[in-house]
TORNU-611261 format. One record per residue (C-alpha): residue in three letters; x, y, z. Coordinates in steps of 0.05 Angstrom, whole numbers. Layout:
% TORNU-611261
{res = ALA, c1 = X, c2 = Y, c3 = Z}
...
This chain:
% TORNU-611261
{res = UNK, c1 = 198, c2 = -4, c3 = 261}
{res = UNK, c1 = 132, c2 = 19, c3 = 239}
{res = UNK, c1 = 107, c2 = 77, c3 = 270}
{res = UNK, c1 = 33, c2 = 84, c3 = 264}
{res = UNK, c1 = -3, c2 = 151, c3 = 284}
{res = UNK, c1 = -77, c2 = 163, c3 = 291}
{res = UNK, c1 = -85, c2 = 229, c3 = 254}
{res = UNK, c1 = -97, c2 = 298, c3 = 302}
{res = UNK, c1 = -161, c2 = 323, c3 = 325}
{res = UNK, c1 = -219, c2 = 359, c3 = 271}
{res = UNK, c1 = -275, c2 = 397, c3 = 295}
{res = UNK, c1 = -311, c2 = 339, c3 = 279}
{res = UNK, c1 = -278, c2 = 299, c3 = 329}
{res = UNK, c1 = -280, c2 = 355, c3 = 378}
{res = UNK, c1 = -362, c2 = 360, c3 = 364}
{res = UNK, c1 = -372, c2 = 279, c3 = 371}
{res = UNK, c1 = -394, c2 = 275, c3 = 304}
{res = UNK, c1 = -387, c2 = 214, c3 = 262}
{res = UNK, c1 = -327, c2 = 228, c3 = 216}
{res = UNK, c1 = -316, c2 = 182, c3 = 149}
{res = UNK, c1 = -302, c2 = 209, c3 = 83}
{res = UNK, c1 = -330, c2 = 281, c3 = 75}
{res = UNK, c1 = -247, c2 = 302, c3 = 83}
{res = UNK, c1 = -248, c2 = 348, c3 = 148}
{res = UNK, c1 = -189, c2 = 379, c3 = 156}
{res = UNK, c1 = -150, c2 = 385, c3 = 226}
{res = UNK, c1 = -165, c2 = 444, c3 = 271}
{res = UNK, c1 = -117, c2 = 482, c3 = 307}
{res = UNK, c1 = -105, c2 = 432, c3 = 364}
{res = UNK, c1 = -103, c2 = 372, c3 = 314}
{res = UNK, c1 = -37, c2 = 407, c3 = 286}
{res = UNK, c1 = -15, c2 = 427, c3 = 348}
{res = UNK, c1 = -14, c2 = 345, c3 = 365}
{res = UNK, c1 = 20, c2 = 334, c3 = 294}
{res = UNK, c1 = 71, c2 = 376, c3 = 314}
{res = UNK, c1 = 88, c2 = 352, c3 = 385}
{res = UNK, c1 = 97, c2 = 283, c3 = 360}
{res = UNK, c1 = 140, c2 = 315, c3 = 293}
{res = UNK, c1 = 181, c2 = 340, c3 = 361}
{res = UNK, c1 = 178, c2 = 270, c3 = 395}
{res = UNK, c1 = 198, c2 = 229, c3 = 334}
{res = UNK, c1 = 247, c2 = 274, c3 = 310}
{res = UNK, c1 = 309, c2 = 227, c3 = 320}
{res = UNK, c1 = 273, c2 = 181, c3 = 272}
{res = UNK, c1 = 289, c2 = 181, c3 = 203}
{res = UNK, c1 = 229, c2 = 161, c3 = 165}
{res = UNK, c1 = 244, c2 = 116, c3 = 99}
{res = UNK, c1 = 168, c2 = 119, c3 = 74}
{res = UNK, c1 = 116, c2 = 150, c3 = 100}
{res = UNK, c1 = 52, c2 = 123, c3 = 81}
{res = UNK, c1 = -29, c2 = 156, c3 = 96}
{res = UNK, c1 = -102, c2 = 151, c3 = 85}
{res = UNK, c1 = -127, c2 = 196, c3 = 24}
{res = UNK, c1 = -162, c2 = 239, c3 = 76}
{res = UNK, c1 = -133, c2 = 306, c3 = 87}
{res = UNK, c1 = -132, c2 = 300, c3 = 157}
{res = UNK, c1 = -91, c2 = 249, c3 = 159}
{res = UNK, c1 = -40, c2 = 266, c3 = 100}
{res = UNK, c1 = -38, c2 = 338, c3 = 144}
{res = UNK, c1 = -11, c2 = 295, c3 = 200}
{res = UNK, c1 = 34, c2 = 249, c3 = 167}
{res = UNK, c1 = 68, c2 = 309, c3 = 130}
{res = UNK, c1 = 64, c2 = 352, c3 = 189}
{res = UNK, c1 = 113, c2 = 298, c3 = 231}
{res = UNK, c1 = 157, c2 = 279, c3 = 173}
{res = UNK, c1 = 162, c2 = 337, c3 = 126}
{res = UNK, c1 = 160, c2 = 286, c3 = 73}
{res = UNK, c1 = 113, c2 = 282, c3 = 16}
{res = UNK, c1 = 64, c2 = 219, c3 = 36}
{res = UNK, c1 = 46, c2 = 165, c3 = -2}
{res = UNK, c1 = -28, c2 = 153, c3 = -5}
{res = UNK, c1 = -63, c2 = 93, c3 = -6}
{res = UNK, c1 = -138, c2 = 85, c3 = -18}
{res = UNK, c1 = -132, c2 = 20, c3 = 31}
{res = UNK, c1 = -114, c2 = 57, c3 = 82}
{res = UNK, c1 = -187, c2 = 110, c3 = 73}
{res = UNK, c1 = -223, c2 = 112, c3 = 130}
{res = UNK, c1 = -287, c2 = 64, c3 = 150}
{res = UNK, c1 = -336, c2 = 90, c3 = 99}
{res = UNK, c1 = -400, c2 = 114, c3 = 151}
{res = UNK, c1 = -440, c2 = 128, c3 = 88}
{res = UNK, c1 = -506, c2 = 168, c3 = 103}
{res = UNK, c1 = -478, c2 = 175, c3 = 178}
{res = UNK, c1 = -418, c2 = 222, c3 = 165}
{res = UNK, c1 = -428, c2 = 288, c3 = 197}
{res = UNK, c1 = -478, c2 = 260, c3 = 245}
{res = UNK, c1 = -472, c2 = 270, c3 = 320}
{res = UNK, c1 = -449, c2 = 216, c3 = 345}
{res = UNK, c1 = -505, c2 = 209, c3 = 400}
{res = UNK, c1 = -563, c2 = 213, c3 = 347}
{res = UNK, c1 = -524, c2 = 153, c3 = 303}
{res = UNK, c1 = -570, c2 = 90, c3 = 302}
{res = UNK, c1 = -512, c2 = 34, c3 = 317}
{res = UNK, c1 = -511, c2 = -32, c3 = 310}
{res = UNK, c1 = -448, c2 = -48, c3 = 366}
{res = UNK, c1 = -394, c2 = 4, c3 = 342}
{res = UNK, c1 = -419, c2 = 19, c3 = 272}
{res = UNK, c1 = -481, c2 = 47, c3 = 239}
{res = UNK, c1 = -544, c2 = 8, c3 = 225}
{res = UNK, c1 = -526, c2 = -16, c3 = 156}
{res = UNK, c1 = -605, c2 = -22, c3 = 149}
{res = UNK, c1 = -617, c2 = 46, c3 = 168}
{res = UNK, c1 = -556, c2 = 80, c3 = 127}
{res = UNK, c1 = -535, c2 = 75, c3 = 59}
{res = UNK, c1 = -467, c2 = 67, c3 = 40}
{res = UNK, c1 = -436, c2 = 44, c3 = 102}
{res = UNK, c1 = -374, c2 = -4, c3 = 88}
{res = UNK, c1 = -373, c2 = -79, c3 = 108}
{res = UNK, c1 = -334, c2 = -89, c3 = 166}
{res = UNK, c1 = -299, c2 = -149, c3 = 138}
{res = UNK, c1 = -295, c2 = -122, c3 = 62}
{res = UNK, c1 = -244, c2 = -61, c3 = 103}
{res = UNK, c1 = -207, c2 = -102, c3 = 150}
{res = UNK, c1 = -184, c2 = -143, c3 = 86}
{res = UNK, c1 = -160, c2 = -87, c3 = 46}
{res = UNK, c1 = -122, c2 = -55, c3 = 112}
{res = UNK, c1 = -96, c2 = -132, c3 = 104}
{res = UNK, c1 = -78, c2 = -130, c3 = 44}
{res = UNK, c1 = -40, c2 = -64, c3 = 44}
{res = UNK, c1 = 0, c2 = -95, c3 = 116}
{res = UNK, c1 = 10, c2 = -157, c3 = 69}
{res = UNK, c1 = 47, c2 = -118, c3 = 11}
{res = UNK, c1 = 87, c2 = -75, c3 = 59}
{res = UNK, c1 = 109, c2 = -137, c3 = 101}
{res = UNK, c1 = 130, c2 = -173, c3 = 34}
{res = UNK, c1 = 164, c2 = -111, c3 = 8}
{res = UNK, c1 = 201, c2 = -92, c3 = 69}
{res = UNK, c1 = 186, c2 = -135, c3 = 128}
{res = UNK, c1 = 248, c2 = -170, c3 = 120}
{res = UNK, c1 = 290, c2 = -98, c3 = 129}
{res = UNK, c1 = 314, c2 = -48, c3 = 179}
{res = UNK, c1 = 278, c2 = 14, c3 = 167}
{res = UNK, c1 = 230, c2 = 59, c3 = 198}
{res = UNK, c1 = 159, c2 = 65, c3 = 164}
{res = UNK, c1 = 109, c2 = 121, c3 = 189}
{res = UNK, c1 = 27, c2 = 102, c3 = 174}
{res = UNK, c1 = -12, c2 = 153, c3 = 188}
{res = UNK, c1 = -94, c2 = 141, c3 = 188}
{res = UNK, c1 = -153, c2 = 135, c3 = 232}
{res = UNK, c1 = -179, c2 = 114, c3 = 300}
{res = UNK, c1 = -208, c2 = 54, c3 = 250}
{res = UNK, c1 = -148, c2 = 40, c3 = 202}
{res = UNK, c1 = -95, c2 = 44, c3 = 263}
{res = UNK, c1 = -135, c2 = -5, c3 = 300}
{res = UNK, c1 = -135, c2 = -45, c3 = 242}
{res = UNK, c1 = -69, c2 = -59, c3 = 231}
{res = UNK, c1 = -58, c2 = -62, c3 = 315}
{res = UNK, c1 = -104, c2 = -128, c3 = 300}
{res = UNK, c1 = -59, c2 = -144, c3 = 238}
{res = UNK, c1 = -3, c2 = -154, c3 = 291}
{res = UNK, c1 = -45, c2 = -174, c3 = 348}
{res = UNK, c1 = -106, c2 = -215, c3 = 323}
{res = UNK, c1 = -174, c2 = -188, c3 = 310}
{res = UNK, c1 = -206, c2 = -196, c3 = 387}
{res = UNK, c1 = -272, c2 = -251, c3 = 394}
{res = UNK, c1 = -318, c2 = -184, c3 = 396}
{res = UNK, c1 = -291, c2 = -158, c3 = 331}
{res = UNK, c1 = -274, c2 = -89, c3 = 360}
{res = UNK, c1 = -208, c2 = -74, c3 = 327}
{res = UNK, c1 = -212, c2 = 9, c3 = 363}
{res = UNK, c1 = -181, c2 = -23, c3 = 423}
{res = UNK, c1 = -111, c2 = -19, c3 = 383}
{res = UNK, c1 = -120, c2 = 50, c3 = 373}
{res = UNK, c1 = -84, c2 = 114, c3 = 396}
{res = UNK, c1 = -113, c2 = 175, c3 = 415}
{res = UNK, c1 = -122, c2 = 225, c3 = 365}
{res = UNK, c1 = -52, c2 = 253, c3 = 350}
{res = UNK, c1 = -16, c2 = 195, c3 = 380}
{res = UNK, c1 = 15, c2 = 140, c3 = 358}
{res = UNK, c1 = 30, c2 = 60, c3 = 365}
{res = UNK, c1 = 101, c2 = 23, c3 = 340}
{res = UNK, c1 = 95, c2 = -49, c3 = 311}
{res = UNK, c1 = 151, c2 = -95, c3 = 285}
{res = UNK, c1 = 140, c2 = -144, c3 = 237}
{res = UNK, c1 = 199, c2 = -181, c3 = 271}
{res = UNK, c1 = 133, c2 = -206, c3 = 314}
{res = UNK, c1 = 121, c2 = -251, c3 = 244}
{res = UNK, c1 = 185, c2 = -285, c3 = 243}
């Protein structure tokens, strides 16, 4: 079973701000959520436990398992660019993400869902054909992302819908693919 959590909250989620790369860490509530579901999934014996390279969610992945995670630069957050730290409200958008033509750096929408791909790819070749239990833990972007791995990326593109809340999680087979 795959296990995949959206990491708990940050101040920065708590605020509304736009939250890619700058690496905020959880508050005290985002590790209070990390350890409610370390008490839900406690009858689960982990076999790898893989994150984002963001603190935030490496905090929850470890926080759950007690294990050491794995990082994976595939797994990074939706690079916002110029628009991290910005209140969400004051973001210029174009749909869900910011105005490539008003922000520098932002990531191309289909440039990340093919490297979450590609990391869901490798881990279904490596182990989708054995019983084990593998924990992902990332962000409201990267968990939706591999909810559309599974599900199919929807007509509108909006991939969020296969999120969790923060500090919650989703479980996916890849059973689904055989």
């Amino acid at each position: 079973m795959i296990y995949v959590v959206r990491h708990g909250q940050t101040e920065w989620n708590k605020d509304r701000k736009m939250q890619g790369r700058m690496g905020v860490p959880l508050n005290d509530y985002g590790i209070e959520q990390a350890e409610t579901l370390k008490v839900k999934l406690q009858n689960v014996k982990f076999d790898f436990v893989f994150s984002s390279p963001q603190k935030r969610a490496v905090q929850t992945a470890e926080i759950i398992t007690g294990a050491q995670a794995l990082m994976d630069d595939r797994l990074d957050v939706f690079d916002v660019g110029e628009a991290d730290g910005l209140p969400i409200s004051e973001v210029k958008r174009v749909g869900l993400l910011p105005d490539l033509s008003t922000y520098n750096g932002v990531e191309n929408p289909t440039e990340f869902a093919s490297r979450v791909f590609d990391f869901m790819k490798e881990l279904q070749k490596q182990y989708g054909d054995k019983e084990m239990n593998i924990l992902i833990a990332g962000h409201r972007c990267t968990t939706g992302c591999i909810g559309a791995y599974f599900k199919g990326i929807p007509t509108d593109g909006n991939v969020l819908q296969f999120s969790s809340d923060t500090g919650d999680y989703k479980t996916y087979s890849f059973s689904l693919f055989r």
